[in-house]
C-alpha positions in Angstrom: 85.8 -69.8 -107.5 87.7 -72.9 -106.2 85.5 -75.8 -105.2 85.3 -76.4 -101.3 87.3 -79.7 -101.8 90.2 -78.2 -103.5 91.1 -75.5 -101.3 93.6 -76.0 -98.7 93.3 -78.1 -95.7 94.2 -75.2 -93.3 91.4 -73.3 -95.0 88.9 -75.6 -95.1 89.4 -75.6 -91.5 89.3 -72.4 -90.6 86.4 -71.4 -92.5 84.6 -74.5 -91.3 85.4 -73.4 -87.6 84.2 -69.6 -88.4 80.9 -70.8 -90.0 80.7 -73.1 -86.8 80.9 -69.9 -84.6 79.0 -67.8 -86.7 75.9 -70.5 -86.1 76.6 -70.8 -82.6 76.7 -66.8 -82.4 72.8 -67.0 -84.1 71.7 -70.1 -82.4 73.0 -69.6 -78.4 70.6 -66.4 -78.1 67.8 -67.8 -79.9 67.9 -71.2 -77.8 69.1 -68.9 -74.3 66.2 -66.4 -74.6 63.3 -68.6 -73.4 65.8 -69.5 -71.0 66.2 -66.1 -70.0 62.6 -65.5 -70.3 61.9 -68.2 -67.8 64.3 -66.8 -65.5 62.9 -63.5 -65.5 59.5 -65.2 -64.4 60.8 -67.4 -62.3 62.5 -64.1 -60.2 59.4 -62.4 -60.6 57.4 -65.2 -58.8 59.1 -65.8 -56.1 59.1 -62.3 -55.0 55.0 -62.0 -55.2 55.3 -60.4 -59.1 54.2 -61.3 -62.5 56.3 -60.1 -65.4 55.9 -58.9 -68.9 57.4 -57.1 -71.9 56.8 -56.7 -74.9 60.1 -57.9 -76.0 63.1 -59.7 -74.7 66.4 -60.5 -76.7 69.3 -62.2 -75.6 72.8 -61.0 -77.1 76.3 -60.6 -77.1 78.7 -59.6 -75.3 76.3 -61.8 -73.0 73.4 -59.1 -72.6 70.0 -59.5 -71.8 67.7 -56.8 -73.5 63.9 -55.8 -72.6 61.6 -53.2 -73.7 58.4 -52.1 -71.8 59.0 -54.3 -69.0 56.3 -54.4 -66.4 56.4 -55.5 -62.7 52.8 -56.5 -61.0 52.1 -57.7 -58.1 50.2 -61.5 -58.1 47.7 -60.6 -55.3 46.1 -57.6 -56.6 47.7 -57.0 -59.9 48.8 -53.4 -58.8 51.6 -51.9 -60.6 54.6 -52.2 -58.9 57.1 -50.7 -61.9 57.4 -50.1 -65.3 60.6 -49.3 -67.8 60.8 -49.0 -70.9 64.3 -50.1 -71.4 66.3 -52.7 -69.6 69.5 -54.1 -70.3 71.6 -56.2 -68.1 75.4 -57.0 -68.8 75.8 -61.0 -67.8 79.4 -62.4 -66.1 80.2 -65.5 -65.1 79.8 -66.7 -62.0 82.9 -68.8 -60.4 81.6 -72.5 -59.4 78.5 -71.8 -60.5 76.5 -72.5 -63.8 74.0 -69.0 -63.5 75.9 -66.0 -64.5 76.1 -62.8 -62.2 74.6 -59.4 -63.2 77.9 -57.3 -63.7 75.9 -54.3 -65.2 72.3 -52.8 -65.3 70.6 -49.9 -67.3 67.0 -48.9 -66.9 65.5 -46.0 -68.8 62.2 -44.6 -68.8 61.0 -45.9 -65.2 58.2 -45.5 -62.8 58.4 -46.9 -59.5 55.4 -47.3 -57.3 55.4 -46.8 -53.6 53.0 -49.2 -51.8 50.1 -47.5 -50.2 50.3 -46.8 -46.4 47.5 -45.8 -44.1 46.6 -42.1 -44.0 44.9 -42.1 -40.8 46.8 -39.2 -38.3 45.1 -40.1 -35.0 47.2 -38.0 -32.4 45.5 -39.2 -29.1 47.4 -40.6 -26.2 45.5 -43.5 -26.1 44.0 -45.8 -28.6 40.3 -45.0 -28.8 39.7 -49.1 -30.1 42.0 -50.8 -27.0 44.3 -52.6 -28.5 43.6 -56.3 -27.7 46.8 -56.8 -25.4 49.5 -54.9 -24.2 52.5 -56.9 -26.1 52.7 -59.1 -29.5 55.2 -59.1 -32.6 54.8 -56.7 -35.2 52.9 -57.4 -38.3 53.5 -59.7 -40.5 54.2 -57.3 -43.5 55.9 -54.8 -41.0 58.4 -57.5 -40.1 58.5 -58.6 -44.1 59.5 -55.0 -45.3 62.1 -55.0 -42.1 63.6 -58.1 -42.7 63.8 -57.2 -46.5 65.7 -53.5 -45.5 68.2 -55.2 -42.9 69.1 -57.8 -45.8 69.6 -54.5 -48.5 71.9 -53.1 -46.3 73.6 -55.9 -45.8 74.1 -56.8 -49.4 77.5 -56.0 -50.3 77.7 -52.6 -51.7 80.7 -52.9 -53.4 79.9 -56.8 -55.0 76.7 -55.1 -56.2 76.3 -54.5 -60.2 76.8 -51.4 -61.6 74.2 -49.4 -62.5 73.1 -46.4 -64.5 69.3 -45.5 -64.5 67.9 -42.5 -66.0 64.7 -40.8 -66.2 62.6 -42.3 -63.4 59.9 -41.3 -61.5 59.2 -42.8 -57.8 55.1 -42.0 -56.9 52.9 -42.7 -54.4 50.3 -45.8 -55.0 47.7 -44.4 -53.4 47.3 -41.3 -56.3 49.2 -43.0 -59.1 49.6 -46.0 -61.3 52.6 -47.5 -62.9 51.5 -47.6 -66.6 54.4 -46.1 -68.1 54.7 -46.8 -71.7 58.4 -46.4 -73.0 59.4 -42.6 -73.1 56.2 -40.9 -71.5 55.8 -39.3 -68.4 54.0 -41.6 -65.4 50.1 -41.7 -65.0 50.1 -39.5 -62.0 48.3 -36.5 -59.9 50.3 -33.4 -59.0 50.9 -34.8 -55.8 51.6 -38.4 -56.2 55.3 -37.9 -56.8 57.7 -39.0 -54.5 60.9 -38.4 -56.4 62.6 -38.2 -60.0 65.8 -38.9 -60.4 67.3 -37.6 -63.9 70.2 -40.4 -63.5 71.3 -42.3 -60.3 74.8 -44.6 -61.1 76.6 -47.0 -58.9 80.2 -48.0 -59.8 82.7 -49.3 -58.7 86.7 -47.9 -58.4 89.8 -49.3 -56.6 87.6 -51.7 -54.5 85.2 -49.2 -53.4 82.0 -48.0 -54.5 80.5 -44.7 -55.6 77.0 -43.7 -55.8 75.8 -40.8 -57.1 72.3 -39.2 -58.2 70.3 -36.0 -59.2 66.7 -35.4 -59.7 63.7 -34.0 -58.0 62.2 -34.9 -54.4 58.4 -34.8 -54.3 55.3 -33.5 -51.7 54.3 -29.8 -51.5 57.4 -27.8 -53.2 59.4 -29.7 -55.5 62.9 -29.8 -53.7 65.8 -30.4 -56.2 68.8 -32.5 -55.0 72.3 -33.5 -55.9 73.8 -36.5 -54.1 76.9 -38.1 -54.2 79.1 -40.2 -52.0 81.9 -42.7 -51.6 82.9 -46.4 -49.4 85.8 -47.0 -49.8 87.6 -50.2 -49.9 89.0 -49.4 -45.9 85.0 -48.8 -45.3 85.5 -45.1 -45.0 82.5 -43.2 -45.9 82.6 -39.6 -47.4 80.4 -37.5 -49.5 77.7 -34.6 -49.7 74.4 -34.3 -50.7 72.8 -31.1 -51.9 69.2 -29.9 -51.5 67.4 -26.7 -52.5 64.3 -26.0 -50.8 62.2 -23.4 -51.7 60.9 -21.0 -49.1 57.2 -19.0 -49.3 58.8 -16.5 -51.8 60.1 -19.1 -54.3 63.6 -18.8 -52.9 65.7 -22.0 -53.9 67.8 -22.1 -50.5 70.7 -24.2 -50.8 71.0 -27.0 -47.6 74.3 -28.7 -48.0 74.7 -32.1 -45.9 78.3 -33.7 -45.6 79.5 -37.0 -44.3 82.3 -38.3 -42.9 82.9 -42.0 -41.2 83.0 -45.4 -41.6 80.7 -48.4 -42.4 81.1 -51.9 -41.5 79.5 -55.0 -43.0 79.1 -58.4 -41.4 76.8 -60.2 -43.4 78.1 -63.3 -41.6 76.9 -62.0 -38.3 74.2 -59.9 -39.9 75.6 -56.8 -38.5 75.8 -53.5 -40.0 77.7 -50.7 -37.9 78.2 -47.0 -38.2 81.0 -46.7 -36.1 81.3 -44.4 -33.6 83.1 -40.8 -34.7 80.9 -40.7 -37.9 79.8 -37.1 -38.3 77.1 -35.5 -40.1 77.9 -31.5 -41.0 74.6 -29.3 -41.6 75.9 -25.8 -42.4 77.8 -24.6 -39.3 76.3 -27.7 -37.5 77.8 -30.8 -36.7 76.5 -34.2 -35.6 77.4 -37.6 -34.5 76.0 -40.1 -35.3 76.6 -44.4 -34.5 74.1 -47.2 -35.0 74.1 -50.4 -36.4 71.7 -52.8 -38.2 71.1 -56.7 -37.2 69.7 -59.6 -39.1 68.4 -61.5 -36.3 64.9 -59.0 -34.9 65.5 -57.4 -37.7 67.2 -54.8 -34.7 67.7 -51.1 -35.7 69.5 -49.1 -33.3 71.1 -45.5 -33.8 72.2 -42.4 -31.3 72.6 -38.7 -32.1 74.9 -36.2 -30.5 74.7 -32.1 -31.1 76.9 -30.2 -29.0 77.1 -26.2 -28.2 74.5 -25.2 -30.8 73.1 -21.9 -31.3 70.5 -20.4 -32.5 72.5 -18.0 -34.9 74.2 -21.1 -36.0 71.3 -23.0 -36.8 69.7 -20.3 -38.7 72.4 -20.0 -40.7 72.5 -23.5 -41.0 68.9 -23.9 -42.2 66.7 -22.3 -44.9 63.8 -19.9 -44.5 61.7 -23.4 -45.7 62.7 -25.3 -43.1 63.0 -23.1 -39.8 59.6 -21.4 -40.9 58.5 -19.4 -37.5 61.7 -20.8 -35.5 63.3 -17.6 -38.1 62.1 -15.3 -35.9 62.6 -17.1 -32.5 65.6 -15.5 -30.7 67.3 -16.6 -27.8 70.9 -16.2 -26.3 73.4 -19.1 -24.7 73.4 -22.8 -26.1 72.6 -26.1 -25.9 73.6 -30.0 -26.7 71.0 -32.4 -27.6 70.9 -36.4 -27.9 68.3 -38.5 -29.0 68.8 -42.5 -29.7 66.3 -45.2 -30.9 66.3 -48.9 -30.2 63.8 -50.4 -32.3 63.5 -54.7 -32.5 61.0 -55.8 -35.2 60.4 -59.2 -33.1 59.8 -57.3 -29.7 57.5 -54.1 -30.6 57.2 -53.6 -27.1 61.0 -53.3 -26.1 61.4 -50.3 -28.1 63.4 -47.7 -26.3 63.7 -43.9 -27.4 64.8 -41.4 -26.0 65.1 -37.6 -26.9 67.0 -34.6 -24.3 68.2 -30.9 -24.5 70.8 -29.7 -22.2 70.6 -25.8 -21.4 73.2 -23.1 -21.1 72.2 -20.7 -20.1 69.0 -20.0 -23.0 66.9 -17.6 -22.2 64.2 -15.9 -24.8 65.1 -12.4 -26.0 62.9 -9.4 -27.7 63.7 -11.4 -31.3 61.0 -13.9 -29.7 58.5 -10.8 -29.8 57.4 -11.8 -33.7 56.0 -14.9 -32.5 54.1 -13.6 -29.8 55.6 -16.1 -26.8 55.1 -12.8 -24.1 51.5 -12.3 -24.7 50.3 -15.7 -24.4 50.4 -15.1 -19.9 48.2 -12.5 -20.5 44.9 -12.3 -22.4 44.8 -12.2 -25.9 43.4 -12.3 -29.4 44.5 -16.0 -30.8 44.8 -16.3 -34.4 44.0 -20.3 -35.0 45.4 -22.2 -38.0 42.8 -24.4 -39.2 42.9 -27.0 -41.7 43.4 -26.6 -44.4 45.0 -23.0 -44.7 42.5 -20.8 -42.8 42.9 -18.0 -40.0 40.5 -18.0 -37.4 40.5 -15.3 -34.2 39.2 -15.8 -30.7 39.5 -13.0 -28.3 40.7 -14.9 -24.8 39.5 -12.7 -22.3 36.7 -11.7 -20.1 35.4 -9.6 -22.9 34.4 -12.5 -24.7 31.2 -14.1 -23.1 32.6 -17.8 -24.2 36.0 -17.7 -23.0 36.0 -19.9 -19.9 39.3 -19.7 -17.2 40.0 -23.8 -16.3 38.0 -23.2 -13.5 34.8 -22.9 -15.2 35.3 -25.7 -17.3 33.6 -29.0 -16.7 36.5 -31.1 -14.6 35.5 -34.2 -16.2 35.8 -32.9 -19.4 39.6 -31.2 -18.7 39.8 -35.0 -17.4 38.6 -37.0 -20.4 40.5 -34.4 -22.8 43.9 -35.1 -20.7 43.1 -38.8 -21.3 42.4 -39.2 -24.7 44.9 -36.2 -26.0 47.9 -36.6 -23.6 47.7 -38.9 -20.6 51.1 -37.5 -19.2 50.4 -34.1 -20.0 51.3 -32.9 -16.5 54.2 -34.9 -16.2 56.3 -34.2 -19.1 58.2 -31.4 -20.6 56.4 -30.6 -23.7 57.6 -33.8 -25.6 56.7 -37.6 -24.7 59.4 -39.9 -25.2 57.6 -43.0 -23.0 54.3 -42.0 -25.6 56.7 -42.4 -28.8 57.9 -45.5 -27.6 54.3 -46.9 -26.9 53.3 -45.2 -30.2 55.5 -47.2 -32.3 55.5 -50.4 -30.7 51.0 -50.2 -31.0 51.6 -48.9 -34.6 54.4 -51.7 -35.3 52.1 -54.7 -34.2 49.2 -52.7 -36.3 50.9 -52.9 -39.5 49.5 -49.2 -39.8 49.7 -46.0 -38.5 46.9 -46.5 -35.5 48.5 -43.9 -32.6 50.4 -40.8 -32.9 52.3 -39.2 -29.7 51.2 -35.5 -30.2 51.4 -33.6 -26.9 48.7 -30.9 -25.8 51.9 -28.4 -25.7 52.6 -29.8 -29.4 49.0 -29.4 -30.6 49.1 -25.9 -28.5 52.3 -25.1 -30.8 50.3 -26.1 -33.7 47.3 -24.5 -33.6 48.8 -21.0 -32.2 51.9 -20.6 -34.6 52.7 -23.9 -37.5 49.0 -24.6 -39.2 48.4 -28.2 -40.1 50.5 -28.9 -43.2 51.6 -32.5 -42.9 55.5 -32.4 -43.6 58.7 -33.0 -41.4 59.5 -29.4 -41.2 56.8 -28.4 -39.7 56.7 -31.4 -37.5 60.1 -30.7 -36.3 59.0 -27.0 -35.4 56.0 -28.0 -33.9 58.9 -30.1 -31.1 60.8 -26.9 -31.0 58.2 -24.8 -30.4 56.4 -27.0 -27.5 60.2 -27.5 -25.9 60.1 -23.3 -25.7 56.8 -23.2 -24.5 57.4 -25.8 -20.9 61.2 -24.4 -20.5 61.6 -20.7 -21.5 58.2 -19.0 -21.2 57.5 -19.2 -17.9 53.4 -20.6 -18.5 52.3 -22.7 -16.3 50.7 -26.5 -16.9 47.7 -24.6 -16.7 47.9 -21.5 -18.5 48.8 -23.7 -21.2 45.9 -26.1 -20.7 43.4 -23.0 -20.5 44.6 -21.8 -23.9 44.1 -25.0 -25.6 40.5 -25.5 -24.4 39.4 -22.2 -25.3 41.2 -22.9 -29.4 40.7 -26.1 -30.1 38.7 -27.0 -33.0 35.1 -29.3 -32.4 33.0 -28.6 -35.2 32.0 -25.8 -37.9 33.4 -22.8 -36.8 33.1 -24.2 -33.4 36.4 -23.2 -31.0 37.1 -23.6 -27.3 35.2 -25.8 -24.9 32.4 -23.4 -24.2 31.6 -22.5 -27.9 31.4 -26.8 -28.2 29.0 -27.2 -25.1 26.7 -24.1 -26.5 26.6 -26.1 -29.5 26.1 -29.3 -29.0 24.1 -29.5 -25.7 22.7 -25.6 -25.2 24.6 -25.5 -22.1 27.4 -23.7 -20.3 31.0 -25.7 -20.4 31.0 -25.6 -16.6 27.9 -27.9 -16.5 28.3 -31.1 -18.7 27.6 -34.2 -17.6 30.2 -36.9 -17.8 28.6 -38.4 -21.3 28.6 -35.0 -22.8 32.2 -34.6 -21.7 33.3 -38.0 -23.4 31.0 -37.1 -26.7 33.0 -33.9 -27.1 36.2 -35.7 -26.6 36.0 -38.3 -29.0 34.7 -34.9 -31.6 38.5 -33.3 -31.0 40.7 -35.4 -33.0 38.6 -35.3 -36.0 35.5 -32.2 -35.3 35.5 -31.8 -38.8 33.5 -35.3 -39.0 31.4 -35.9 -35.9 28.2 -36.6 -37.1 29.7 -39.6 -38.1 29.5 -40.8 -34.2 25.6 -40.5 -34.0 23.0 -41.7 -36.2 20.1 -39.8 -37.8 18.0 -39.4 -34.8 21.3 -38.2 -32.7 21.5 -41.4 -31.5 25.4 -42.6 -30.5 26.8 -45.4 -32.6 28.4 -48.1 -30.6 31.7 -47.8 -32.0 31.5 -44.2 -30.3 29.9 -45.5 -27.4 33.3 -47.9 -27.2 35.2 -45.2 -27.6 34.1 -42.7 -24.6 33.6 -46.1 -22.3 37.7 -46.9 -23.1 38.6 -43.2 -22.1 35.8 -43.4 -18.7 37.8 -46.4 -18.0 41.4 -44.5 -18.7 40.1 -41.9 -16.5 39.5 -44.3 -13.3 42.9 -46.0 -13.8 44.5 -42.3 -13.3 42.6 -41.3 -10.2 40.3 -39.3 -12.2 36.7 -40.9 -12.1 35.8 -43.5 -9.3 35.7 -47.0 -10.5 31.6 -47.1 -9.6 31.5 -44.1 -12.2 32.4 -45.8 -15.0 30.0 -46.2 -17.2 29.2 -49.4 -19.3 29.0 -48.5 -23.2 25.4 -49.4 -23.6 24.3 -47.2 -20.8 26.3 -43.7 -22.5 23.4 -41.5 -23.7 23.9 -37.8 -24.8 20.7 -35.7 -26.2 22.0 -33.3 -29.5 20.8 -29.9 -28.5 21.6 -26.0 -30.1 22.8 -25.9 -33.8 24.2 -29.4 -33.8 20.5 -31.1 -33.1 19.7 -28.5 -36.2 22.6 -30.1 -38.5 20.5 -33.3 -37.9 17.9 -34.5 -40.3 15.0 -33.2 -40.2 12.6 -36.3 -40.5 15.0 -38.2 -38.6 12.3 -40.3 -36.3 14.2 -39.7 -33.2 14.4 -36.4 -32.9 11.6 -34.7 -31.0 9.8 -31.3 -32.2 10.4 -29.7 -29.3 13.9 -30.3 -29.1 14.5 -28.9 -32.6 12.7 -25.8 -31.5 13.8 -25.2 -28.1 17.5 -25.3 -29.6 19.7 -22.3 -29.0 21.3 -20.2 -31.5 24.7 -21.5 -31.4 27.7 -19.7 -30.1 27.7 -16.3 -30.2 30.3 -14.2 -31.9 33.1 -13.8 -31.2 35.8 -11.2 -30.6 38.2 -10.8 -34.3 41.1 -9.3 -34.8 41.7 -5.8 -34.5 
């Protein structure tokens, strides 16, 4: 072999440049990957998260690779995601020194959801008075808003590609994201949210395509297929597929389509759906326009559904989804529009509004499966309760606790009214001006803290839906209540009669004379107004309300709050004099029947002879034939 030295000049060169590349080739990602590393840490950090692998490589062409990469947040330490494989595809960046991210692969991925309050409190008023009627929304309600408006205004089609595969989305509250690479999530049967087998973005002739498959979470697992396309002219088109299984394991196909356009200012900090989008449902058609501002954030969207049927619409929608709205059948149409204006920075400006315009429906005999007719007229109710269960109460003079409105306390039709549905005789079944107030209370909570359930909703619940908590049945439980004020013909009070007679408020305790026997030993016609407010605060949670009195029977003062705010609600609507209402302190009630018997027995409070003079409790009740 030729010494170094005598080899030619032009090869000397060349090999010396080579070896020089060669070193640079081994050295760059050995000296780049603590930079990387830091950098990783650094993006961590300033969005609340600590980092860690347990490795990280930098190499070429320009790619960053992790393994077992795990994303906690620095408050708590609580998961926030795990994968097991990372690698990110680096570009550079015109008149700038930090490359771009041009392409991203995760594998092996769990995502968790933060944790969100679990508390469905349906009343029409807040039972703790909120401490003003106005404020902003929460501070981490306005962080996850502002964070949302400023995703959708990231530039879809600047974004990096992307190709994940295998991950799973769950719930925080039931699961935790400690994911090693390749094995399935740390998680409860019904902490998942969604899988996705493989979700891509990419990017052709200056548009962007985004596709995905996997599995959405909750009850039934509901398989989906999505795919769909903005195009360079901001067109938007696509479909997404989802099969939802009905009671008999069915897998009924929904198939969505879109068609519209999208704008982005993200100088302006505007995103529009233009007007003329339309969303296609089956034989249904909607359409839709909206758009999404920076400054608030400001979210603001309107619906429009003209000349629908309901042949149409169940063919339109699976068994699943319509549940008891199957057998609803009625004949003309009708349009519907809803719209929401919701700003982050002004919770209380929140406008919503919801309407269905009529031709011509009318109910027909298909309606007869749901048993609409019989409810004018008395009959045996079968109650859903919680959490799958079948109740009956016979509503008629042959049962010795059902009680016409007449003979039920006033005060306590009163307090109900208040605390359920303060505008029960002045809407239609549905409470647009209680959704609004709903959200804006629930936006400056940071948490759930008010629903806007109507009486004719909980009615619609309780008669035909049960209590499953999913947006089906929710939206059946709107349809339902919107047949029961227009197309039945029942009066405000035939419908208020029925729910006091259901109505859960306690252990197998239904209707408002079955509560009175057992709770005070006394007819429902003769309560006092304490005992009317005690057994009001009991209806949005019976299931729980010993919790309201100590061991002796005595009332808590957070109960005692509660039935003073509703006394007080009462006299601002007409219903109580102002001199009636009572101060919380003063609100006394004395536990009598089964409920004083459900009391500790060496409770100090509780006298002998109240224990022994209680009644028996309600007395049975008519069942089914």
């Amino acid at each position: 072999m030729k010494p170094f030295a005598s080899l030619p000049r032009a090869v000397r060169v060349s090999l010396v440049v080579v070896g020089a590349l060669l070193a640079l080739a081994i050295l760059i990602p050995v000296a780049l990957t603590p930079l990387v590393a830091a950098g990783v840490h650094a993006f961590a950090r300033a969005r609340g998260l600590e980092a860690r692998w347990s490795q990280l490589a930098f190499g070429w062409p320009a790619t960053v690779r992790l393994r077992d990469l795990t994303l906690r947040r620095s408050a708590d330490g609580a998961g926030v995601l795990v994968v097991g494989r990372v690698e990110a595809a680096l570009a550079p960046r015109l008149g700038s020194l930090r490359p771009r991210v041009a392409r991203l692969v995760l594998e092996h991925a769990s995502a968790v959801l933060p944790a969100g309050s679990s508390e469905d409190d349906t009343s029409a008023v807040a039972p703790d008075d909120p401490s003003g009627p106005s404020g902003p929304a929460a501070p981490r309600v306005r962080a996850a808003a502002e964070q949302l408006a400023e995703a959708l205004l990231i530039p879809a089609r600047r974004l990096p590609e992307l190709l994940l595969s295998d991950m799973d989305v769950v719930h925080s509250a039931r699961a935790q994201a400690t994911r090693p690479a390749g094995s399935a999530p740390a998680q409860s049967p019904d902490s998942l949210v969604a899988r996705f087998d493989a979700l891509s973005l990419e990017h052709h002739a200056g548009g962007a395509q985004f596709a995905a498959v996997g599995v959405l979470g909750g009850e039934h697992r509901v398989p989906f297929d999505v795919s769909f396309q903005w195009r360079s002219d901001d067109g938007v088109v696509g479909r997404a597929s989802f099969r939802i299984p009905d009671e008999r394991h069915f897998d009924a196909p929904v198939a969505i389509l879109i068609d519209g356009r999208v704008t982005q200012d993200r100088h302006a900090g505007v995103l529009r759906v233009e007007p003329g989008t339309h969303v296609s449902v089956g034989q249904t058609e909607m359409s839709i326009a909206g758009d999404v501002e920076r400054a608030g954030p400001r979210f603001r969207l309107a619906l429009e559904m003209d000349h629908l049927s309901a042949d149409a619409v169940q063919q339109s929608l699976p068994r699943a989804v319509l549940g008891p709205l199957r057998d609803l059948s009625v004949t003309g149409s009708w349009d519907w529009r809803a719209s929401l204006d919701l700003d982050v920075a002004r919770p209380d400006s929140t406008r919503f509004t919801a309407d269905v315009i009529p031709h011509g429906l009318a109910l027909t005999g298909g309606a007869s499966r749901l048993h609409l007719a019989q409810l004018a007229r008395p009959f045996v109710a079968e109650i859903h309760v919680p959490p799958d269960r079948i109740v009956f109460r016979d509503l008629s003079d042959s049962n010795e606790n059902f009680r016409p409105l007449a003979r039920i306390s006033p005060l306590l039709r009163a307090a109900v009214i208040t605390n359920e549905d303060g505008g029960f005789y002045q809407h239609r079944g549905f409470n647009p001006g209680a959704i609004q107030s709903a959200m804006a209370e629930n936006l400056r909570a940071g948490a759930f803290r008010r629903g806007a359930g109507t009486i004719t909703m909980q009615l619609a619940r309780n008669l035909f839906l049960g209590h499953r908590r999913t947006l089906s049945r929710k939206g059946q439980e709107v349809v339902l209540a919107w047949v029961l004020e227009h197309l039945t013909g029942l009066s405000k009070d035939r419908l208020l009669e029925i729910y006091l007679n259901i109505i859960e408020w306690g252990p197998e305790v239904h209707g408002a004379n079955e509560a009175a026997r057992f709770y005070f030993d006394k007819d429902a016609a003769e309560l006092t107004l304490d005992e009317a407010l005690f057994l009001t605060v009991v209806v949005p949670s019976p299931g729980h309300w010993r919790s309201r009195v100590d061991a002796a029977g005595e009332l808590r003062p957070w109960a005692r709050s509660q039935m003073a705010f509703i006394a007080r609600k009462m006299a601002e609507k007409g219903w109580l004099a102002p001199e009636q209402v009572p101060d919380a302190a003063a609100l006394r009630v004395e536990l009598r029947g089964q409920a004083a018997q459900a009391l500790p027995a060496r409770a100090a409070g509780v006298r002998a002879d109240t224990l022994t003079a209680a009644g028996a409790g309600p007395a049975p009740i008519g069942s089914a034939p």
